[in-house]
N, C-alpha and C positions, 0 to 999 in steps of 0.2 A: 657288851653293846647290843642292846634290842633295836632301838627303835630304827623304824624302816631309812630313815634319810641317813641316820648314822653309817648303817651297812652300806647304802648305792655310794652316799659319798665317797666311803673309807676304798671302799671298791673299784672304783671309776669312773660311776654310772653318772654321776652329774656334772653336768658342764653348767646349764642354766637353769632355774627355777621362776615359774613366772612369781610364785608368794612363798617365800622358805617358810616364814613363820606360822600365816594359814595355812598350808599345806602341814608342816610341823604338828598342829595341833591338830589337822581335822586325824591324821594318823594315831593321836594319841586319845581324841575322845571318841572312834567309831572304825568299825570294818568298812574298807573303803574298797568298794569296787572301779577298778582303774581298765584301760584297755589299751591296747598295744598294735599296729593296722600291719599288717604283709601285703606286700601284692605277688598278687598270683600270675601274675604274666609268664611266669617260668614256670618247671615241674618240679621246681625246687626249691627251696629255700638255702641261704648261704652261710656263712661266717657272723656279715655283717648282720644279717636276723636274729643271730644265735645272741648277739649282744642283747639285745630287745626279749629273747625265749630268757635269758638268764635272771634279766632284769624281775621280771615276769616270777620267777621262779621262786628268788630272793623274797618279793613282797606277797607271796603266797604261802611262803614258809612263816610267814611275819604274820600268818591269818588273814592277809586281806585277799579278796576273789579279783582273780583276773580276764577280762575278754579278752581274745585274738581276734582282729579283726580280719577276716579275709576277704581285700577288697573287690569282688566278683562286678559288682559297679563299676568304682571307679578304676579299677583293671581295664575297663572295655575305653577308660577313655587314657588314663597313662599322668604320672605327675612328673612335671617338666624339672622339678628340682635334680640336681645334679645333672643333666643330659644336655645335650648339644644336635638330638635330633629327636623328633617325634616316637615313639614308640608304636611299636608294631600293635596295631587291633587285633583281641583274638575274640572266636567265634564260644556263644557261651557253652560248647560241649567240650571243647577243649578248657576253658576257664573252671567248667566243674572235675575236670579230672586231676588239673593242675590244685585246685582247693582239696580234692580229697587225699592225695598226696600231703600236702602241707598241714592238713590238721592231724596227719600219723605223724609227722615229725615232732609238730607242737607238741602231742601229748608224750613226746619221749621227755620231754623239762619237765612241764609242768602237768598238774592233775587235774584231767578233764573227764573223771568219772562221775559226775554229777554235776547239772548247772549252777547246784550252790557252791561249788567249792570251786568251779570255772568254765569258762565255754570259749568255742568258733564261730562266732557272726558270719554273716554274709551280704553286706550291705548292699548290695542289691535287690533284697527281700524289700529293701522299701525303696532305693533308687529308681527301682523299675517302675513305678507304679507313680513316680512324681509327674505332675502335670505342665509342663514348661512355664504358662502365664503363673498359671498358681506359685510355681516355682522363684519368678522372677519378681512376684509382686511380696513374697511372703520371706523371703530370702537375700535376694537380689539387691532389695533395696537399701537392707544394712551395710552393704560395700561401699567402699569411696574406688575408683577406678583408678586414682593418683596414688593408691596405697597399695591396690594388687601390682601397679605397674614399677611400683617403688621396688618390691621385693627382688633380692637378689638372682632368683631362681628365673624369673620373667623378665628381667633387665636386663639380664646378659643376652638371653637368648633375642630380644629386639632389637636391640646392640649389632648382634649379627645378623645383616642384611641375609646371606645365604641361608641360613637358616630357617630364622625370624620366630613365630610360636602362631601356633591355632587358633582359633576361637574355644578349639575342642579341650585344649590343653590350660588354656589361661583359667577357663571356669571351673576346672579341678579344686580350687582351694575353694570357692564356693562346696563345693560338695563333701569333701573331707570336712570342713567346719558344720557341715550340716550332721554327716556323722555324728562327732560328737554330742549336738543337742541334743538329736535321738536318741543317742544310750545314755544320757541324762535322762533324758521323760521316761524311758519305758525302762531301763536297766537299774537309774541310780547313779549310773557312773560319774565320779568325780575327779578324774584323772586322766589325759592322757600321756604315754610317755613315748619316744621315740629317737632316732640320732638328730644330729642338730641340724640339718637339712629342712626337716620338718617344724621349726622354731615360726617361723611365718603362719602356717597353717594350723598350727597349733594354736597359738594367740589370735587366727579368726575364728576358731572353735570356741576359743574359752571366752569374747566378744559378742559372738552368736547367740551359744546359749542366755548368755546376761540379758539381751535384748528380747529372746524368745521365752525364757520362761524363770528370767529373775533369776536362777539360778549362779549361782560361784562357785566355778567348776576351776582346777590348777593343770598348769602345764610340768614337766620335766623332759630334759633331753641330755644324751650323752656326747662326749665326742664320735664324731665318724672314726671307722675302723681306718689306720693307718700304721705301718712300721716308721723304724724311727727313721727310716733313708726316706721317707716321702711317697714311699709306694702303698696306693689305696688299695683295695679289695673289695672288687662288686661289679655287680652283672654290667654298668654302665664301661667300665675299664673293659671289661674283658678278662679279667683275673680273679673271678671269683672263685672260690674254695666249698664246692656245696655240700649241702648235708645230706642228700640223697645216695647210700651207694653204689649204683648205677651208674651217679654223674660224677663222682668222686670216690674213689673206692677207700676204704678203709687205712689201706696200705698207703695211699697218697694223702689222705689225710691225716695221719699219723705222723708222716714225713713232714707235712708244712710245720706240724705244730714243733718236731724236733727240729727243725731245721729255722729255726726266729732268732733273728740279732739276740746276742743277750741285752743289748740294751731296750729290747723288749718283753724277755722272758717274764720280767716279774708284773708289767702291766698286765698281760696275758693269761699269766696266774688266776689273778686276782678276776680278770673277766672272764672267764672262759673256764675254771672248776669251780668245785664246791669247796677247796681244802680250807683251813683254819688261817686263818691272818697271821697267827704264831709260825705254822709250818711253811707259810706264803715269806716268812721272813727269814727263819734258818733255810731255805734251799737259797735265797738271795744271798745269803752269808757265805753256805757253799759256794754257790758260783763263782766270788768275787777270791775265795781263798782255794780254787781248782778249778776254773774257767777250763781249762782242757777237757776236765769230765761229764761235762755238758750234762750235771746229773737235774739240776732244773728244768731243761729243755726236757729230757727225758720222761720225767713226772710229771710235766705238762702237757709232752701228748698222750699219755695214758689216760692220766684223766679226762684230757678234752676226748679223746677217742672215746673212753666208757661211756662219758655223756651223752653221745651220740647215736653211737655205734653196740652199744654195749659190750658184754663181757666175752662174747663171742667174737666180735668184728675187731675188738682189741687183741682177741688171741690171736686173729687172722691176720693181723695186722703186723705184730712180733712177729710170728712164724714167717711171713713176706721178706722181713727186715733183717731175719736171721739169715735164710736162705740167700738174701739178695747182696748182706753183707758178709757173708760167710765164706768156707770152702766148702759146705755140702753142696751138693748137684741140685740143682732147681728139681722141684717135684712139686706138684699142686699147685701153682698160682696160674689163676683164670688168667683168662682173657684180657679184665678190665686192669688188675693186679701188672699184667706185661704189657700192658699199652702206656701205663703211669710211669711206671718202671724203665721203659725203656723209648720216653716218646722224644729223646734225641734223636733216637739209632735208627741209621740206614736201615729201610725196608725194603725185599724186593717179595713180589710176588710169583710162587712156582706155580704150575700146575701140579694137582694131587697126585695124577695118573704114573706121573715122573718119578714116583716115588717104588725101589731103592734108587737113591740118587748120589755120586760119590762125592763125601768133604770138599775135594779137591774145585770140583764143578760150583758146588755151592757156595765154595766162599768166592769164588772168582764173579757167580754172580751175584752175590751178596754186597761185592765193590770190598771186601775187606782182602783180597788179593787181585794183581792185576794179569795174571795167567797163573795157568796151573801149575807151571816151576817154582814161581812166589810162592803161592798155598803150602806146595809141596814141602819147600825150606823152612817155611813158619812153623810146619807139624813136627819136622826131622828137629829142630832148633829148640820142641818144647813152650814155643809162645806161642799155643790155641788150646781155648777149651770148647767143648759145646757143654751147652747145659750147665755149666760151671766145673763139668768134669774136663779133666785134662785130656786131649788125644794127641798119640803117638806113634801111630800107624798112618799112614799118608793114604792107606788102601780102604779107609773107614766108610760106609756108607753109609747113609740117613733112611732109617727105617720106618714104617709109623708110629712104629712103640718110642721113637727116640721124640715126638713131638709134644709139645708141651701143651693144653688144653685140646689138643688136637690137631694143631694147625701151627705150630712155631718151633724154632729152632734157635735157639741166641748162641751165637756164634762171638768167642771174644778172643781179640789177639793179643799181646801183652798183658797190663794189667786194667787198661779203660777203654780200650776200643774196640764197641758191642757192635752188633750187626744181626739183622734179623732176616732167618728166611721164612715165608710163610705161605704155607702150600695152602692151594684153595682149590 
């Protein structure tokens, strides 16, 4: 199976298509350059992008050139789709450090060592420089205002009085469709693709263009990222999964990808690596004849982690997981690794200076005893370790060499009740 629709179908990637069958052919008679938009409002890019970097990827491998869009423009104004409140304005120094981050990400999929083979826009390169009458006379007037107000994305939000929507926010799809025409005229582009949020905006681009310069330009979108209990994932929830490891570390991204319903493992497969549709089908075969061995889950977040993170961040990532589910004594895991790791566990904060400091003291104020008799009983009884190592001396005291990145102590009593102390 070559052809590009075949693959995104078999894969996921299509929910809707605005012309299956012109689209079908223009892929079969021409290199298509198609482009794909992020926003930059965070220093990240998430999960839900990764769908759109893979898409990207897929139809790159298929030889056709891909743009990422990074909306540095309409960043500064926020698209109201999926949201329930205005989005925060950022200032454009912040918007270029957040785009210079997210173009290192992008080129970890896809190949942006030449602008033939693909590039990072920044539509604000020409957003900036639009003249508002120009704007509204040349643009403006291909809108019906009964059609922006139709869409779901702006309906809801008028709907709700409390909220209600901008002026700044409603003219966003005006500007995304403007997008598109431009990397029509100046790029070629004859594609955009994106999750199906963007299905409204999308078809005022591919509207726009027609009107602006005769061109027949196609839509595609995917479904939104969802597990199959109904929980989303994206910056708008509050539970995004990013790609940055700083905002996400390896370890914890590794973790989500092990830790997915199986009655999602095999959609996740199929979005989220490169492996073969054959081998995407024996681990589902597994699963259903050893579901306890969670060996699809397993090979899923390997690969999703390589992808990412590469062959490094995936060792890092094992090694976290071994350590974390193991009996060796914690050794090496940073800072970000024990904050992911451990961001149930009661925290308390010591002073440094306090340090030797005894068990006894520390777990009582760690809350994982409630005087130093309890502590005491819990060491003599063999239910605490630090560090994962066991202690059985009740006279133990907390040295700096015992702290983990410098600064931690995990304290666990039984076999799941962690506790953190952390000298500062």
């Amino acid at each position: 199976m070559t052809h590009p629709l075949d693959i995104l179908t078999e894969r996921g990637f299509v929910q809707d298509l605005s012309d299956a069958e012109g689209l079908r052919t223009l892929f079969a008679e021409e290199r298509v350059t198609f482009y794909y938009g992020a926003d930059p409002t965070s220093s990240s890019l998430h999960i839900g992008n990764l769908i759109g970097m893979m898409a990207m990827a897929w139809l790159q491998r298929c030889g056709h050139r891909p743009i990422a869009l990074a909306g540095g423009g309409t960043g500064r104004i926020g698209d109201p789709s999926g949201r329930d409140d205005e989005r925060e304005l950022l200032g454009p120094e912040r918007l270029a450090a957040n785009i210079a981050r997210i173009r290192e990400q992008l080129a970890r999929v896809i190949d942006l060592s030449s602008p033939e083979l693909g590039l990072v826009v920044d539509n604000d390169r020409w957003l900036d420089s639009l003249r508002l009458v120009e704007f509204l006379r040349d643009v403006g007037k291909h809108f019906s205002v009964n059609q922006m107000i139709s869409r779901e994305s702006v309906r809801r939000r008028l709907e709700e009085r409390e909220h209600g929507i901008s002026y700044t926010e409603f003219s966003y799809q005006l500007l995304q469709a403007f997008d598109f025409s431009h990397l029509y005229a100046t790029e070629g582009c004859r594609l955009q693709i994106g999750g199906s949020d963007q299905w409204g905006n999308i078809t005022a681009g591919i509207e726009l263009t027609r009107r602006l310069h005769g061109g027949r330009v196609f839509g595609l979108v995917w479904p939104l990222l969802e597990r199959s209990d109904g929980k989303k994932f994206s910056k708008s929830s509050g539970e995004a999964v990013w790609l940055a490891a700083d905002e996400t570390s390896p370890y914890a991204y590794y973790q989500w990808f092990f830790n997915v319903p199986d009655a999602d493992v095999g959609r996740f497969l199929r979005l989220f690596t490169f492996l073969p549709m054959e081998t995407i089908a024996e681990l589902e075969g597994e699963r259903f004849a050893d579901p306890a061995g969670r060996v699809a889950q397993r090979i899923l977040a390997e690969e999703a982690t390589r992808v990412i993170h590469g062959e490094s961040g995936l060792a890092a990532a094992q090694r976290a997981s071994a350590v974390l589910f193991g009996d060796a004594p914690f050794a090496d895991l940073d800072h970000l690794t024990l904050s992911d790791a451990f961001a149930g566990a009661p925290t308390v904060d010591i002073e440094h200076s306090r340090l030797p400091l005894g068990l006894l003291e520390t777990m009582v104020a760690a809350g994982a005893a409630t005087s130093n008799g309890e502590a005491r009983r819990l060491v003599e009884q063999g239910g605490v370790s630090m560090n994962n190592a066991p202690v059985t001396d009740p006279a133990t005291s907390l040295t700096p060499s015992d702290l983990l990145d410098g600064t931690t102590v995990v304290i666990r009593v039984g076999k799941k009740r962690y506790f953190l102390a952390r000298f500062v």
